[in-house]
Every structure is written in C-alpha cells, then in structure tokens.
C-alpha positions in Angstrom: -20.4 5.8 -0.9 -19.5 8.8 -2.8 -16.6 8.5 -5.3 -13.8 10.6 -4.0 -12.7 11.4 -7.4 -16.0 13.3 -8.0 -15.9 15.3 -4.9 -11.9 16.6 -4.7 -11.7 17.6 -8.6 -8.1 18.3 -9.7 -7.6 22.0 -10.2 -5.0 23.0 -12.6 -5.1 26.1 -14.9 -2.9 24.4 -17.5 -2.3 21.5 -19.4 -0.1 18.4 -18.7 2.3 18.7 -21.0 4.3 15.8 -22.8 7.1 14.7 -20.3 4.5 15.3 -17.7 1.5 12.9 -19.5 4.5 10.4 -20.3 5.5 10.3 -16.5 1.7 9.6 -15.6 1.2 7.0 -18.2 4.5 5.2 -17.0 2.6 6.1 -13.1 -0.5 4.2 -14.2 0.9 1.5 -16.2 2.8 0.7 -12.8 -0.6 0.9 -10.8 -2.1 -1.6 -13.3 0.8 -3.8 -12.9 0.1 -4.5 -9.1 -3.3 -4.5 -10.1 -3.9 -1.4 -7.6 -6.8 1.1 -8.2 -5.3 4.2 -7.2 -2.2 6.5 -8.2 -0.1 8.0 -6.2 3.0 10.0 -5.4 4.9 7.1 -5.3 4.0 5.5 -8.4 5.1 8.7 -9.7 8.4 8.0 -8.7 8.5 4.9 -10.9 6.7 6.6 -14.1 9.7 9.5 -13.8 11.9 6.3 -14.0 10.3 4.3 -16.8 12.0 4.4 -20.0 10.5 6.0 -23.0 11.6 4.0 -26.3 14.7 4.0 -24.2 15.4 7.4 -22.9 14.8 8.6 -19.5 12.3 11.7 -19.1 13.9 14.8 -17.2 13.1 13.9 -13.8 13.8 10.2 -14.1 17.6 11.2 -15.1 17.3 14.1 -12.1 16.3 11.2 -9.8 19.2 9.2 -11.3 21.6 11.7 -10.4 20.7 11.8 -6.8 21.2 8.0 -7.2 17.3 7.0 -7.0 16.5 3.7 -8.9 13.7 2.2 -10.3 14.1 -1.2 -8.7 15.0 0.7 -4.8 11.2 2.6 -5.3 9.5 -0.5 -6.3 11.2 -2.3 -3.4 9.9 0.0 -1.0 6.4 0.6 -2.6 6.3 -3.5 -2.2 6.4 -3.2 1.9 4.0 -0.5 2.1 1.4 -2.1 -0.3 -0.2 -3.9 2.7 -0.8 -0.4 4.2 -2.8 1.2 1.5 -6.7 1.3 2.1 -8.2 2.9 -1.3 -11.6 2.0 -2.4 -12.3 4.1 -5.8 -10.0 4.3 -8.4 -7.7 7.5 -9.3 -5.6 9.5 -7.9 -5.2 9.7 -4.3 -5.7 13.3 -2.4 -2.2 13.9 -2.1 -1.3 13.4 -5.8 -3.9 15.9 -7.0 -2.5 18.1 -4.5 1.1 17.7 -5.7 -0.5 18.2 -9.4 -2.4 21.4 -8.3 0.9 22.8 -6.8 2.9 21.7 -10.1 0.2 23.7 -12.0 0.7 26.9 -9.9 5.0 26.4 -10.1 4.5 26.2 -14.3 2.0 29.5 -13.9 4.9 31.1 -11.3 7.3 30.6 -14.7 4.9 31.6 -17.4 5.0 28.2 -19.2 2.4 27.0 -21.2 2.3 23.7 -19.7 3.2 21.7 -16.8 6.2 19.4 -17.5 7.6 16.4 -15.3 10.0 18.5 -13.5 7.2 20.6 -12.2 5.6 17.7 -10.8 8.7 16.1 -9.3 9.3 19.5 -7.5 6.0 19.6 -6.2 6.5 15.9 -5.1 9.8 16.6 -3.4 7.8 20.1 -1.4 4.9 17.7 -0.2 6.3 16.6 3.2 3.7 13.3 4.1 3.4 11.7 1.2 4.3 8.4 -0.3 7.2 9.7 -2.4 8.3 11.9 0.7 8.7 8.4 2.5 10.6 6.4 0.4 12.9 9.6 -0.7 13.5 9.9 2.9 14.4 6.3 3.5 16.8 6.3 0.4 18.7 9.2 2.1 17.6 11.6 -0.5 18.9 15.3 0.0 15.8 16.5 -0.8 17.3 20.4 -1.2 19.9 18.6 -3.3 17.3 17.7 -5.9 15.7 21.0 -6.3 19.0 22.2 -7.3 19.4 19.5 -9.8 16.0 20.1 -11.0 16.8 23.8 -11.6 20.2 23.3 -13.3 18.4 21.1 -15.7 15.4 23.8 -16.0 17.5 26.2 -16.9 
C-alpha cells in the first residue's frame, strides 16, 4: 500500500509561521497522547487551545471567546475515536486541504507567512471535517467566529 502522505503532498506557497507551527506542535503532541497516527482538523482544535508557557495563541483565545474549551473538544474527539480508520501516519486529506486554503487566505493578505488564525479560518470554511463536527455540536456560530477572527486580525 502506497503511503498517502507521498501521493497528496501539501501545497503551500508560504511558510508556517510561529503561532501557526506552535498550534501544530500543540496538534501533534495531542495525537501522540492518544497514541493516534494521524492529525487532523480536530486535533487542531486542541493545539489552538494548548497553552504556550501559559498564554493562549490567537485562535485558542478566538475559540475562547465563542466559548470553545479544551476539555468540550477532547470530549467529543473521545466518541468519535472508534470511527477513525487511518493506516499511515500524517496528516489526513482534509487537514492538508484546510492548510493549502490557509496558505492561499495569507497570499489573498500579502503576508509573509501563514499564522494560526489563517488556519482556524480555513478550518471554520471546510464544511465536513472533524473540526466542522464538533463546532457544530458545540452550537458554534461559525460566521460569529470569522468576525472574531477578523477584529483580532486587524
């Protein structure tokens, strides 16, 4: 079997930059912790929520404000472990597609790099995935979050 990693490449023309590599360590440091072998949107959720030396990257405090908390997203990622059916490790298909469409929102606003509110936008646009699921079941006003997410771009 082919490794899907090696056959759906992620394509971004610009570099994570640090809130965004912080959200994605805090993502796989989650993974490792349930001892999975893939990352996705929803473990993205909990690395936007994961402390760093005690402060809350940008999207973690703009998932705060919409009242999203660590402890609901690892509740919720708990009942649909079971479901998940991953073979290789690294990312799964729809979190390189979120990343590709961050990549493309930091080009659309000339920055230099891609930061975690660019990734948690593209998260909250992607309308199947993991971290569209549990949003949805925490009563999330999704449209109420890209507003946040623009008064704290701005």
């Amino acid at each position: 079997m082919k490794s899907t990693r090696a056959e759906n490449p992620i394509r971004i023309s610009l570099p994570l930059g640090n809130t965004a590599d912080r959200a994605l360590f805090g993502a796989t440091e989650e993974v490792k912790r349930l001892r999975g072998l893939h990352l996705d949107t929803g473990h993205t959720l909990v690395g936007f929520l994961t402390p760093v030396f005690g402060i809350l990257l940008p999207a973690g405090q703009t998932l705060s404000q919409v009242g999203v908390t660590i402890n609901s997203i690892k509740d919720i990622k708990q009942e649909r472990r079971e479901a998940s059916q991953f073979v290789k490790p690294g990312f799964t298909l729809r979190m390189k597609k979120c990343l590709e469409a961050a990549s493309k929102k930091a080009r659309e606003e000339g920055t230099t790099s891609i930061s975690d509110l660019h990734i948690l936008s593209a998260i909250i646009d992607d309308k199947i995935g993991i971290a569209s699921g549990i949003l949805q079941k925490l009563g999330v006003d999704k449209e109420k979050l890209q507003e946040v997410i623009k008064n704290m771009s701005s």
